[in-house]
Backbone as a chain_set.jsonl record, in Angstrom:
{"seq": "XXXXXXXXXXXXXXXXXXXXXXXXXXXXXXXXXXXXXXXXXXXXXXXXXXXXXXXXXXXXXXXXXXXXXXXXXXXXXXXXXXXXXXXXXXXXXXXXXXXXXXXXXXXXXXXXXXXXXXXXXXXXXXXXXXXXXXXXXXX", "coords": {"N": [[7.713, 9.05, 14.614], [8.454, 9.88, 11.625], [9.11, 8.286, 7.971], [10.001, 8.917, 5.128], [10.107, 8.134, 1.505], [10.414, 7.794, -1.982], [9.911, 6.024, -4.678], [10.204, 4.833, -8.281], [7.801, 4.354, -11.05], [7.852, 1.342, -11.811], [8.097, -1.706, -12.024], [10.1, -2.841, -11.144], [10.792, -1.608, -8.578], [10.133, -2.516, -6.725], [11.245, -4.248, -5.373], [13.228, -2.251, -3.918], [11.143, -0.982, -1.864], [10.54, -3.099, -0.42], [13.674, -3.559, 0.983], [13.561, -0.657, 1.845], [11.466, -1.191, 4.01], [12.341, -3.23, 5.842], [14.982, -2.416, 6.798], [13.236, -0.621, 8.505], [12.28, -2.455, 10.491], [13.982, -2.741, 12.38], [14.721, -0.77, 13.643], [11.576, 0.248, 13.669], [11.326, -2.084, 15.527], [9.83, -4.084, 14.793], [7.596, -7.183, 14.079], [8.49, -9.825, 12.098], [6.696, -10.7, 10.835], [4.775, -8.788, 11.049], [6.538, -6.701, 9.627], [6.004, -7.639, 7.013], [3.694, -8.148, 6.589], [2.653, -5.449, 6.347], [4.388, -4.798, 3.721], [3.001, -6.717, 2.068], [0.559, -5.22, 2.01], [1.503, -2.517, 1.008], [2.801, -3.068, -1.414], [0.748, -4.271, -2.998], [-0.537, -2.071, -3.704], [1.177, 0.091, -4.76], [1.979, -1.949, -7.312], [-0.725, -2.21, -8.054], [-0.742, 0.437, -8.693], [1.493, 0.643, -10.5], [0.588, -1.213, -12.614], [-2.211, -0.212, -13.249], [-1.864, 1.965, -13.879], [-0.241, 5.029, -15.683], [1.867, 3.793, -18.147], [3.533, 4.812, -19.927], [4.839, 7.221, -18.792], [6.892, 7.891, -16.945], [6.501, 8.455, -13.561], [7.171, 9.641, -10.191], [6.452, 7.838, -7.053], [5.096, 8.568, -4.177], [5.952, 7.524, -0.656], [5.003, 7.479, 2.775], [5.887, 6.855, 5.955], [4.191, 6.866, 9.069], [4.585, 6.668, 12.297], [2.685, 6.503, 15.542], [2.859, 5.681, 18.502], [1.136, 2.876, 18.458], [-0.063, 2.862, 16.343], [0.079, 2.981, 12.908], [0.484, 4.788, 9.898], [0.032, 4.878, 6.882], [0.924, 6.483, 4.068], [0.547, 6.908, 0.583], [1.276, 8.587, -2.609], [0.829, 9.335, -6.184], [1.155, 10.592, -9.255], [-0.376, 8.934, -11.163], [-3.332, 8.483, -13.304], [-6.469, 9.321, -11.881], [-7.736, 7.304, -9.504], [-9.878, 5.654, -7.013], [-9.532, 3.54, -4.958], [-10.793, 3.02, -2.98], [-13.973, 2.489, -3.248], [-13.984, 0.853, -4.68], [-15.689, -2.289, -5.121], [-16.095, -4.698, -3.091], [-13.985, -8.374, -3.856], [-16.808, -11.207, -4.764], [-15.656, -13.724, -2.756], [-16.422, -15.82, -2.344], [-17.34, -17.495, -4.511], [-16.386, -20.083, -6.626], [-13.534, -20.707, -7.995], [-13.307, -20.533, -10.941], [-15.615, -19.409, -11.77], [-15.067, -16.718, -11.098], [-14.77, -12.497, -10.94], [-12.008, -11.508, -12.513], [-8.803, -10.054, -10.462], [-9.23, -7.532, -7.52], [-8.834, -8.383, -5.953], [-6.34, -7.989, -4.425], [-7.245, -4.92, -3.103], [-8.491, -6.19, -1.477], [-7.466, -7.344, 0.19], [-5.833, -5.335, 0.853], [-7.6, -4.129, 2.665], [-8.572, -5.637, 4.437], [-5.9, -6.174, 6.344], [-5.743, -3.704, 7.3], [-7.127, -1.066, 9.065], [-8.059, 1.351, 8.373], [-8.876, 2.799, 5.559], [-8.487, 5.554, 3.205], [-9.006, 7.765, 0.543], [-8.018, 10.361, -1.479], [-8.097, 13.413, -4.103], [-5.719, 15.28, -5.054], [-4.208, 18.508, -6.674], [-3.561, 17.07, -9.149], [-3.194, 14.988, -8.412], [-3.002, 11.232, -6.452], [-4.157, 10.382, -3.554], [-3.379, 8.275, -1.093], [-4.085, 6.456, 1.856], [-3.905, 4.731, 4.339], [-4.396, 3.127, 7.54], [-3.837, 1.234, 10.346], [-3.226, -0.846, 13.192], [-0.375, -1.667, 15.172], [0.497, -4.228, 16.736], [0.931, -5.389, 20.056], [3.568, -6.432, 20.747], [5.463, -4.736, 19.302], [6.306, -2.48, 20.273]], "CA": [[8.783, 9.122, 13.639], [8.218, 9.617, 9.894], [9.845, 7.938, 7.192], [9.171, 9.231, 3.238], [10.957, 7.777, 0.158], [9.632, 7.579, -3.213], [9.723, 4.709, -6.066], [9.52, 5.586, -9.872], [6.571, 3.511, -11.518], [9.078, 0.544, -12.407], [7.879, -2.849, -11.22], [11.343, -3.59, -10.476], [11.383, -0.677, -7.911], [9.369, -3.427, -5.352], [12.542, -4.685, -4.377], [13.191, -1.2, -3.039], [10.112, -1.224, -1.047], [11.615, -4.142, 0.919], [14.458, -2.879, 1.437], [12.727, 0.126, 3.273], [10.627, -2.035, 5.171], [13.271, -4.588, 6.383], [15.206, -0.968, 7.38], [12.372, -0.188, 9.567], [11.98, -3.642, 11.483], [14.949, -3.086, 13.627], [14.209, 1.466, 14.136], [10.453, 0.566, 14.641], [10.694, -2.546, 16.263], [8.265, -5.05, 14.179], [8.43, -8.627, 13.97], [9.095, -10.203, 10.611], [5.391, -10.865, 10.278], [4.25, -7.393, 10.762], [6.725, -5.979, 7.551], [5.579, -8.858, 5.82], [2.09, -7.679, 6.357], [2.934, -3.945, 5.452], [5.136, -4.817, 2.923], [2.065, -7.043, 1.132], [0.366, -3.665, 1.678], [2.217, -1.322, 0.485], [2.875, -4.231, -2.89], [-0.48, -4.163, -3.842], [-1.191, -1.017, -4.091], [2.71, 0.268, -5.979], [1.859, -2.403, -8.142], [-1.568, -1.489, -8.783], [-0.585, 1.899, -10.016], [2.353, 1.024, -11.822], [-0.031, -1.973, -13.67], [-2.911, 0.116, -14.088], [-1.074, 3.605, -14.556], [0.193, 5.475, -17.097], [3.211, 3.286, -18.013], [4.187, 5.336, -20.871], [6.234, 8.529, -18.44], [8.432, 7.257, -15.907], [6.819, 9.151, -12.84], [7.528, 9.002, -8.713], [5.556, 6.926, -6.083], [5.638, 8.855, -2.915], [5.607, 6.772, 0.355], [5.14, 8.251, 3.971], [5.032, 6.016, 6.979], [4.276, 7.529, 10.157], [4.374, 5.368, 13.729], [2.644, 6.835, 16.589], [2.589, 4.388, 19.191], [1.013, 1.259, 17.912], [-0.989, 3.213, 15.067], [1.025, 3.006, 11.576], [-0.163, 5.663, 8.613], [0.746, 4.752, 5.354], [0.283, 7.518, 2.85], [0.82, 7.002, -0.957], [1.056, 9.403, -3.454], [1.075, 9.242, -7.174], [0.516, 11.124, -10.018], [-1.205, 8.259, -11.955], [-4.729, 8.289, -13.565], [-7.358, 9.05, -10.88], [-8.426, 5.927, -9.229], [-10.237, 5.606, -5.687], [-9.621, 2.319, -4.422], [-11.771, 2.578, -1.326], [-15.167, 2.93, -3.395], [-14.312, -0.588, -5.328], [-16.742, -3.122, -4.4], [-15.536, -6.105, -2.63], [-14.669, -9.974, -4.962], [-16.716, -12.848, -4.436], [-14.939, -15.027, -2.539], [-17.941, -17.437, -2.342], [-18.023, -18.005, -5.83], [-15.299, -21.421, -6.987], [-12.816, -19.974, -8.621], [-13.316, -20.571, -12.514], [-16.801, -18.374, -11.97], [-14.87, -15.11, -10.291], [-13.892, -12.13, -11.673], [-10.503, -11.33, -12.341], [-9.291, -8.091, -10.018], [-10.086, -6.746, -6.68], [-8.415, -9.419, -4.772], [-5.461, -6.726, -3.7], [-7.205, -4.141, -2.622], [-9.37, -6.613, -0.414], [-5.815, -7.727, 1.204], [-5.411, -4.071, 1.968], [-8.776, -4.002, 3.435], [-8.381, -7.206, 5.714], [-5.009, -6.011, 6.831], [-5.588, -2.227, 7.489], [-8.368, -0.554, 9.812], [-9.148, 2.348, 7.73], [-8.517, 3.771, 4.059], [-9.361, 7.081, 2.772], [-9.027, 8.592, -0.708], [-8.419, 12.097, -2.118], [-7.634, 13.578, -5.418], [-5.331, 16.526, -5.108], [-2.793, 18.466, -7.371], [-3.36, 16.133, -10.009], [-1.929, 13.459, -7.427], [-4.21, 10.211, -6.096], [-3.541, 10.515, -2.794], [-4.294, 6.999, -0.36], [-3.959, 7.149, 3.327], [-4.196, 3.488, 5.399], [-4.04, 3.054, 9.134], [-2.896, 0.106, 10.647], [-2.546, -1.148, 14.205], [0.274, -2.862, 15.253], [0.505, -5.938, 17.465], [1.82, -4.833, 21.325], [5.277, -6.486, 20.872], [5.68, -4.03, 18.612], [6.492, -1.08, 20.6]], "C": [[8.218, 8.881, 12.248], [9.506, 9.415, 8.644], [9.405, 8.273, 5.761], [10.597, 8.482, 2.796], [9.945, 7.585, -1.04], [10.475, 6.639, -4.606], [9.803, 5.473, -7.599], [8.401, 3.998, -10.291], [6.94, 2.315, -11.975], [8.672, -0.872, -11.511], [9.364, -3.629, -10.612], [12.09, -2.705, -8.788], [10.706, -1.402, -6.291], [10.317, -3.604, -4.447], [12.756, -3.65, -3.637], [12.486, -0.79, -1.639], [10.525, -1.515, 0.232], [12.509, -4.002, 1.735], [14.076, -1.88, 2.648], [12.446, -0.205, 3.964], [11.815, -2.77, 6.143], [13.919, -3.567, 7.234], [14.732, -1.109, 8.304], [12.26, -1.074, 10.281], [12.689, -3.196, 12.593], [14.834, -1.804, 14.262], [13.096, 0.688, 14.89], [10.082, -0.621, 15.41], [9.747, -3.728, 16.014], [8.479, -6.338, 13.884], [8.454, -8.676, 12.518], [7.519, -10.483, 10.441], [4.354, -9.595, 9.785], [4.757, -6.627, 9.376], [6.221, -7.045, 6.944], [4.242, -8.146, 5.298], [1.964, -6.208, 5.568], [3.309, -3.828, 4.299], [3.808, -5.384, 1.64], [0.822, -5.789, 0.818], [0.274, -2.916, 0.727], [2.327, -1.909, -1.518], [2.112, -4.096, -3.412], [-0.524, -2.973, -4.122], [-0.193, -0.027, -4.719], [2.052, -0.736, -6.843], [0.541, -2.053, -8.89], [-1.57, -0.107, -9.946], [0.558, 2.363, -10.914], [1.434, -0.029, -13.264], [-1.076, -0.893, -14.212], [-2.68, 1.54, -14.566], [-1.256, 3.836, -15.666], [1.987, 5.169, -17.12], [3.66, 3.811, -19.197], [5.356, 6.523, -20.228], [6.703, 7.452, -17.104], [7.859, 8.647, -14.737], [7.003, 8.815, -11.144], [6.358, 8.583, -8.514], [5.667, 7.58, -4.81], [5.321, 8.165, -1.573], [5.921, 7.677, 1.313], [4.898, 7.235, 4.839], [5.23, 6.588, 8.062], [3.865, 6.097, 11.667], [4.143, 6.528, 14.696], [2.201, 5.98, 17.967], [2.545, 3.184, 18.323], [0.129, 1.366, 16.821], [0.569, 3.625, 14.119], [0.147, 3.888, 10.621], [0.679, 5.164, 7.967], [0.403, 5.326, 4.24], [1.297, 7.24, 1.337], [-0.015, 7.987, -1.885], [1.757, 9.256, -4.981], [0.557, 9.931, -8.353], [-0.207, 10.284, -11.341], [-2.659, 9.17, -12.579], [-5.696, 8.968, -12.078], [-7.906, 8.197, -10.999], [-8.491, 5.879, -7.721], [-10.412, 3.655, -5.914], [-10.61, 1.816, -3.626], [-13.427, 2.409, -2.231], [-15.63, 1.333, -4.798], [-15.208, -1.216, -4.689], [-15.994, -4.565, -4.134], [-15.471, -7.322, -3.955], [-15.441, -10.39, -4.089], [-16.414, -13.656, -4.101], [-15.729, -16.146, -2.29], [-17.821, -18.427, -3.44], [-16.795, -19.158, -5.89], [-14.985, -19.966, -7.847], [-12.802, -19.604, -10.336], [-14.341, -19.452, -12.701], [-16.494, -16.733, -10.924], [-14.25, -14.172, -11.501], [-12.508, -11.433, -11.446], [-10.346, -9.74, -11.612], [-10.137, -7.855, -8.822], [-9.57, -7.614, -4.956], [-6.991, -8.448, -3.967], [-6.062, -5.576, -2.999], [-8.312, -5.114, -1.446], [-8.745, -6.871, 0.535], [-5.985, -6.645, 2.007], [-6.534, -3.854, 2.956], [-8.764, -4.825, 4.342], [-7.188, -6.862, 6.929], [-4.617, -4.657, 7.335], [-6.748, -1.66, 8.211], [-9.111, 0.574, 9.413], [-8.312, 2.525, 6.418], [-9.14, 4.933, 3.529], [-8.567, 7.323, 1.522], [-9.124, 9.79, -0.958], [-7.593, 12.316, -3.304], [-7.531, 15.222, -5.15], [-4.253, 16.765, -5.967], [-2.342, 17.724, -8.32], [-2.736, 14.56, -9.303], [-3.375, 12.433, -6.95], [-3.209, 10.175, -4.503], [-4.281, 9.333, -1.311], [-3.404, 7.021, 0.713], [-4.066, 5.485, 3.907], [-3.541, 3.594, 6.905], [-4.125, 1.789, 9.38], [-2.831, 0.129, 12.432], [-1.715, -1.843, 14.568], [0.018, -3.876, 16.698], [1.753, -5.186, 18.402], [2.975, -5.633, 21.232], [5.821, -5.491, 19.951], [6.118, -2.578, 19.258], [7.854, -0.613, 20.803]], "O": [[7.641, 7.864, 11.863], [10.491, 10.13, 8.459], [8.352, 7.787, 5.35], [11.664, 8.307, 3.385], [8.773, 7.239, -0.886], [11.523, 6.873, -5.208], [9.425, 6.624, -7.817], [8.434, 2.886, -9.766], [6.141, 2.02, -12.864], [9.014, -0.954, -10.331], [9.546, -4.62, -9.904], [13.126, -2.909, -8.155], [10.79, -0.942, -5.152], [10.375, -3.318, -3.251], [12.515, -3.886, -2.453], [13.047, -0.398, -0.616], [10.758, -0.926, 1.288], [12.421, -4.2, 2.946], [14.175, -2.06, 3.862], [12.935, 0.211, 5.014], [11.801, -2.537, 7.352], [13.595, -3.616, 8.421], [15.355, -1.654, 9.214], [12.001, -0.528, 11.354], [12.168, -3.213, 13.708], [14.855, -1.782, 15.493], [13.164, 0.393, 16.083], [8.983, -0.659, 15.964], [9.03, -4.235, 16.876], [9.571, -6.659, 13.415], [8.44, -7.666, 11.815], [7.341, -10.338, 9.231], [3.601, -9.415, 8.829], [4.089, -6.154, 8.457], [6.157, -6.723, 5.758], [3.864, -7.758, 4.193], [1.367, -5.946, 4.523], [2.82, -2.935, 3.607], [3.613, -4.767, 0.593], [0.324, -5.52, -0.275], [-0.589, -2.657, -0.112], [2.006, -1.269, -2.52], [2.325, -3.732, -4.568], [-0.565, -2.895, -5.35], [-0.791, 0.862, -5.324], [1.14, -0.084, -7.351], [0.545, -1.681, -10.063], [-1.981, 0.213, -11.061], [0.786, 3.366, -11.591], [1.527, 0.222, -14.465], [-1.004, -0.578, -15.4], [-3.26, 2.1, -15.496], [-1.986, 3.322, -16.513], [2.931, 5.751, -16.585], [4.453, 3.002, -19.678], [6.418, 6.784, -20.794], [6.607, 6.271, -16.768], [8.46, 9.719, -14.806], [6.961, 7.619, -10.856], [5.386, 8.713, -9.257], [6.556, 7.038, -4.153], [4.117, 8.273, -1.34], [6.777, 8.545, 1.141], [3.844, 6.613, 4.708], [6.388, 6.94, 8.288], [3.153, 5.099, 11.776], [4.986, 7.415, 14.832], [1.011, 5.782, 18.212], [3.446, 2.633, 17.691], [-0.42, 0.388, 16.312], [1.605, 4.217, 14.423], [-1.049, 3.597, 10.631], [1.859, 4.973, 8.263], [-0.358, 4.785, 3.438], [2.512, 7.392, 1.212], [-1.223, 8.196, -1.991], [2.972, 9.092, -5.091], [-0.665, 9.838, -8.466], [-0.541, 10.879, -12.365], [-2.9, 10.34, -12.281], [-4.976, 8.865, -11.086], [-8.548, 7.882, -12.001], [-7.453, 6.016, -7.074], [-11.064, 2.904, -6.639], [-11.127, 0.703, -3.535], [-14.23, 2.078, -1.358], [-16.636, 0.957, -5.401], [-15.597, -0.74, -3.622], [-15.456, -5.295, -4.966], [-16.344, -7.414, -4.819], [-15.239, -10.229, -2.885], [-16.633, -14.676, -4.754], [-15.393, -17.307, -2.056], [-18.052, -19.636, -3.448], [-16.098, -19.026, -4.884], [-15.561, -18.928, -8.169], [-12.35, -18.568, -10.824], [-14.153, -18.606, -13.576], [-17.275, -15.989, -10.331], [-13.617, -14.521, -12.497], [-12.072, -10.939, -10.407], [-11.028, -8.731, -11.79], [-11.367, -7.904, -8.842], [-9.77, -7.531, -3.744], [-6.962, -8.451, -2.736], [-5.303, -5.132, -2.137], [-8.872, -4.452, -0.572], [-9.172, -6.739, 1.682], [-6.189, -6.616, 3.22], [-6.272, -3.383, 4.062], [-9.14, -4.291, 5.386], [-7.356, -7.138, 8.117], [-3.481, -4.394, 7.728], [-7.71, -2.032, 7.539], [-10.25, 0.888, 9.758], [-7.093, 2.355, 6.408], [-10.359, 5.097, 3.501], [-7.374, 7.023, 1.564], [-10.168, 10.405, -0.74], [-6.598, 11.64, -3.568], [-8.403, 16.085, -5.053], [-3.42, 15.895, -6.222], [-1.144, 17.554, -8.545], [-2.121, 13.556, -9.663], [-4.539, 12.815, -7.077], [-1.997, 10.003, -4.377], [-5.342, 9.532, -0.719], [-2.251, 7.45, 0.67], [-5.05, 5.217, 3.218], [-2.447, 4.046, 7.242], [-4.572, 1.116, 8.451], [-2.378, 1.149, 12.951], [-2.04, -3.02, 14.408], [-0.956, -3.837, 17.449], [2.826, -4.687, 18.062], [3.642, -5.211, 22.177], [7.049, -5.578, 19.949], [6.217, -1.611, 18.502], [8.066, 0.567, 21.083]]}, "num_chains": 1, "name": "protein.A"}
């Protein structure tokens, strides 16, 4: 089953997000920890590209989530800037905190909490892909 909706670039459009997600718990089934987890997801990386965007036009966010079994896709699409996430380089979490630098700590979330990410730049669009397994009560 696939679900799309799309956001405009509007940090207030998070709440929306939620909404969706919370939606989907009871359709696909997911405990309250699992949207949590998606939801911090999906957060970082809307917020990323409405912070580091182009916040001067007002354009969509497109979300896709696909469930096949116990594998989740989560495709985002935006016509931001081009920016590959996947090709950042990990923070520091070694370092104390006063000597880190600022930045990088979201997309490491998505990396901790997601089993693959892929990047492509089509159509003027940034187009980011995450897979996801869920947790067998989940079915």
């Amino acid at each position: 089953m696939d679900v799309s909706f799309q956001i405009m670039n509007d940090l207030s459009e998070l709440n929306t997000l939620r909404v969706q997600l919370q939606a989907l718990r009871s359709v696909w089934l997911l405990t309250p920890k699992t949207v949590a987890e998606i939801n911090l997801v999906l957060e970082e990386i809307v917020s990323n590209i409405i912070e580091h965007g182009d916040r001067t036009k007002k354009h969509p966010i497109h979300i896709t989530l696909k469930k096949e079994g116990l594998e989740l896709t989560m495709v985002v699409i935006d016509e931001g800037p081009s920016f590959d996430p996947t090709i950042c380089a990990p923070p520091d979490t070694t370092l104390p905190l006063k000597k880190r630098q600022s930045g990088g700590l979201g997309i490491h979330l998505v990396r901790a909490l997601c089993q693959c990410c892929s990047y492509t730049r089509a159509n003027d669009s940034n187009i980011l892909t995450m897979k996801r397994t869920l947790p067998e009560e989940c079915r």
